[in-house]
C-alpha positions as CSV (number, residue, x, y, z in Angstrom):
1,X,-87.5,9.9,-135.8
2,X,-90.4,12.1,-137.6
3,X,-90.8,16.0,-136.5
4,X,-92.8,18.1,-136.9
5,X,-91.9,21.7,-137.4
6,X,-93.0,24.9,-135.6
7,X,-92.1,28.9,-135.9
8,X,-90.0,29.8,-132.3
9,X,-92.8,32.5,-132.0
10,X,-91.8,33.7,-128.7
11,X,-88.4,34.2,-129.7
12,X,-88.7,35.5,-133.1
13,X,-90.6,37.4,-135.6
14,X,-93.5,35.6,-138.0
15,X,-93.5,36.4,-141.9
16,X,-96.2,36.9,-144.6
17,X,-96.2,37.7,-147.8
18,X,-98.2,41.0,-148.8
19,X,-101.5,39.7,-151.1
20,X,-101.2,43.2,-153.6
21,X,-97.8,42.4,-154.3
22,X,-98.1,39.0,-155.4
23,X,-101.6,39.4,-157.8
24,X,-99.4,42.1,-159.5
25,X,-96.7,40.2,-160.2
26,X,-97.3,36.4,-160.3
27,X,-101.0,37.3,-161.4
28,X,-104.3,36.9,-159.9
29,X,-104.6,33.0,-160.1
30,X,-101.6,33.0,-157.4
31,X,-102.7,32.1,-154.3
32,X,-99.2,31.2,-152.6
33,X,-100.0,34.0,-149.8
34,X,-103.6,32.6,-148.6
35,X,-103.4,28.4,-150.1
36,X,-101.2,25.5,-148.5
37,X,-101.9,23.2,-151.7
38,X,-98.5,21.7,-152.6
39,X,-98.7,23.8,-156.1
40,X,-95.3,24.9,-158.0
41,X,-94.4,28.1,-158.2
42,X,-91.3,28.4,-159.8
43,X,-91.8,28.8,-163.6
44,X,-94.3,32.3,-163.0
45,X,-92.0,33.4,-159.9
46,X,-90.5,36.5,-159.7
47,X,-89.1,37.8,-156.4
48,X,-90.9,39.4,-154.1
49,X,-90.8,41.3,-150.8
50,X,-91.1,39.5,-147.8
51,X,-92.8,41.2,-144.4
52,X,-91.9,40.0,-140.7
53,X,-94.1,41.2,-138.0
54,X,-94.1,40.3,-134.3
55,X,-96.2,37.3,-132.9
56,X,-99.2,37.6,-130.5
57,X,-97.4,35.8,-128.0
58,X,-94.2,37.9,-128.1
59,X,-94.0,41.1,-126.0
60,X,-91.4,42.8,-128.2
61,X,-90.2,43.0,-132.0
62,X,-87.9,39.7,-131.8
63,X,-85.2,39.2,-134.5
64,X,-85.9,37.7,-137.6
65,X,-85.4,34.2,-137.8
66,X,-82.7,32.5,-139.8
67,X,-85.5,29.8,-140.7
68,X,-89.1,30.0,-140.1
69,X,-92.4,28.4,-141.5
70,X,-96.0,29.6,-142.1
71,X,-99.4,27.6,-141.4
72,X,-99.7,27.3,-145.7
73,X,-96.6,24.6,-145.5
74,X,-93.8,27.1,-146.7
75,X,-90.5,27.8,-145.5
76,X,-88.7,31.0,-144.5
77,X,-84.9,30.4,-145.8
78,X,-82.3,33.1,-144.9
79,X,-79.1,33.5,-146.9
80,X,-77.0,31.6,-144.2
81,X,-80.1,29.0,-143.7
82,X,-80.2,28.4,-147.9
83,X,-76.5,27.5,-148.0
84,X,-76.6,25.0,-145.4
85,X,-79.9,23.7,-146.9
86,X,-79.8,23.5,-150.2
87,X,-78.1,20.4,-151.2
88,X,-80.1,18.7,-148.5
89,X,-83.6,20.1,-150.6
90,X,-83.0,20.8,-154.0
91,X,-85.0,17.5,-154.9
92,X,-87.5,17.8,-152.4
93,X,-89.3,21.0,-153.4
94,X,-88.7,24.9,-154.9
95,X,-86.8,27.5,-153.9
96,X,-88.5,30.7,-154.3
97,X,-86.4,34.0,-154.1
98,X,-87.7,37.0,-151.7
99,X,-86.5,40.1,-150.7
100,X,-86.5,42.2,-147.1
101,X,-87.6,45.4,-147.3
102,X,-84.0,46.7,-147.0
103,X,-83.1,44.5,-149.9
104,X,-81.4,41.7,-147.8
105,X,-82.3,38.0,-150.3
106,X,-83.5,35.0,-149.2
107,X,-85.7,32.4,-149.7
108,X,-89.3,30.7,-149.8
109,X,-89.2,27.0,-149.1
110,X,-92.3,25.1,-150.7
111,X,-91.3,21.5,-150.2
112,X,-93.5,19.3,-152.7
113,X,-93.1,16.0,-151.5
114,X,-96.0,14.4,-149.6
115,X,-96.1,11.5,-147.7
116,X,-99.2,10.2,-149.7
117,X,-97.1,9.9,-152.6
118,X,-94.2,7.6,-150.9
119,X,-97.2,5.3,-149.5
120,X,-95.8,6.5,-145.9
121,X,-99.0,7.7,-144.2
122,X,-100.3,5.1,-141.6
123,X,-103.6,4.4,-141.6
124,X,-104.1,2.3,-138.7
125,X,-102.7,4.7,-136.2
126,X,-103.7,7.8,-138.3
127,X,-107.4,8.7,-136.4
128,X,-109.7,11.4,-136.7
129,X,-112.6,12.7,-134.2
130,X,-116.1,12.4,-134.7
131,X,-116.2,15.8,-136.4
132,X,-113.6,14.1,-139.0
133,X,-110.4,16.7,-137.7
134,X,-107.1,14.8,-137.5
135,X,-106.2,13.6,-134.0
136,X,-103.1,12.2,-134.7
137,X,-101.2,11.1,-137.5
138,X,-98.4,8.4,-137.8
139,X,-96.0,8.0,-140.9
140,X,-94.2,4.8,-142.2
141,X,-90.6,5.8,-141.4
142,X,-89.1,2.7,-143.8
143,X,-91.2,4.3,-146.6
144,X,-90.4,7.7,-146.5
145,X,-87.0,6.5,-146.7
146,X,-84.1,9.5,-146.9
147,X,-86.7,12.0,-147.4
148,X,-85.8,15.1,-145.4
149,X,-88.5,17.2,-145.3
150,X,-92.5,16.9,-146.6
151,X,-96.1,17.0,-146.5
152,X,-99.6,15.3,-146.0
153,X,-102.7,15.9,-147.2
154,X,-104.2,14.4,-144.1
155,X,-103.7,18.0,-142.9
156,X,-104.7,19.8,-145.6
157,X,-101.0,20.5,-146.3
158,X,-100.6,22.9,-143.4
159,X,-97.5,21.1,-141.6
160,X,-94.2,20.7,-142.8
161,X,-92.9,17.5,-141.2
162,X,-89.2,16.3,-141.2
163,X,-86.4,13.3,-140.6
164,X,-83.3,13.6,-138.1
165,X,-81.4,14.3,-140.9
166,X,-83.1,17.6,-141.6
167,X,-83.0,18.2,-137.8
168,X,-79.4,17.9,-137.4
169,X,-78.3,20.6,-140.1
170,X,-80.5,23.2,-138.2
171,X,-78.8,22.1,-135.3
172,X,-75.0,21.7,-136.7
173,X,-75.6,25.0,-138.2
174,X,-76.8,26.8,-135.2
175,X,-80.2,28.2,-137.9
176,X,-82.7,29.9,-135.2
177,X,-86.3,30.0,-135.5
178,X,-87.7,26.8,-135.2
179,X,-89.0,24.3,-133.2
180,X,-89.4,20.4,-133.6
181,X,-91.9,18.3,-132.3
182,X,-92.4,14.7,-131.9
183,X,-95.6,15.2,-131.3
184,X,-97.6,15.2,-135.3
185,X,-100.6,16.6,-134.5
186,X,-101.3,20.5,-135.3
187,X,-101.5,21.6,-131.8
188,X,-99.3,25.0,-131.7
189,X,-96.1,24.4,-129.1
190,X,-96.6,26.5,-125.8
């Protein structure tokens, strides 16, 4: 089975990185805060603070989230949710290090792999509407093969999609923040 993942908005807090920050220390040409391109990061990375702030739909300041994701394609990787993921990852994209406010570490996840490149995107079931926005998008599960986690640029890189295998260690593990969906498309969950 292919997910598709969403922030638990209503439970938890959102995160962003602040635009200064990043221009000052990976450089102007950075764009990681504002561009869902799958582009590598790691070689001009140096950590950076992370910011959590409460969604529209939440009524109060909600914890922050063990794991998360942003609409660029990243990943929001805690301390405990980086040691259960790791080995599942490491070949499937970057880990970038961050830092709260109050120093806690943790992680960007900027998975590089996209379906495009494993020849998994379905074009017969993949539609789009007259005004050329995805409607819905089906993958080829034989040829994404054990790949746990990656992208498409049917979407402009915006979702971060997953296998059951991925699934599972958020579940084993008990990681809060996200939601999965077996429904592809980029409608937000309710």
């Amino acid at each position: 089975m292919i997910y598709r993942i969403h922030p638990e908005v209503k439970q938890f807090q959102r995160f962003t990185l602040d635009a200064d920050e990043v221009e000052d220390k990976l450089g102007e040409d950075c764009l990681i805060y504002m561009d869902s391109q799958p582009t590598q990061y790691k070689q001009l990375w140096q950590p950076i603070h992370i910011e959590f702030y409460r969604s529209v739909s939440s009524k109060t300041d909600n914890p922050v989230p063990d794991i998360s994701c942003d609409q660029l394609g990243k990943l929001y990787l805690s301390q405990k949710a980086y040691n259960q993921l790791f080995t599942l990852l490491q070949d499937h994209g970057e880990f970038l290090p961050v830092e709260h406010e109050d120093g806690t570490k943790a992680y960007l996840f900027n998975p590089l792999v996209l379906a495009e490149d494993l020849q998994a995107i379905d074009q017969e079931k993949t539609c789009f509407n007259e005004w050329d926005e995805l409607e819905k998008i089906a993958f080829i599960q034989a040829a994404l093969k054990e790949t746990p986690i990656f992208r498409t640029e049917v979407d402009c890189f915006q979702g971060i999609y997953c296998q059951e295998s991925f699934k599972q260690v958020i579940e084993n593990n008990e990681l809060r923040g996200i939601l999965f969906s077996t429904d592809l498309s980029n409608r937000p969950l309710e």
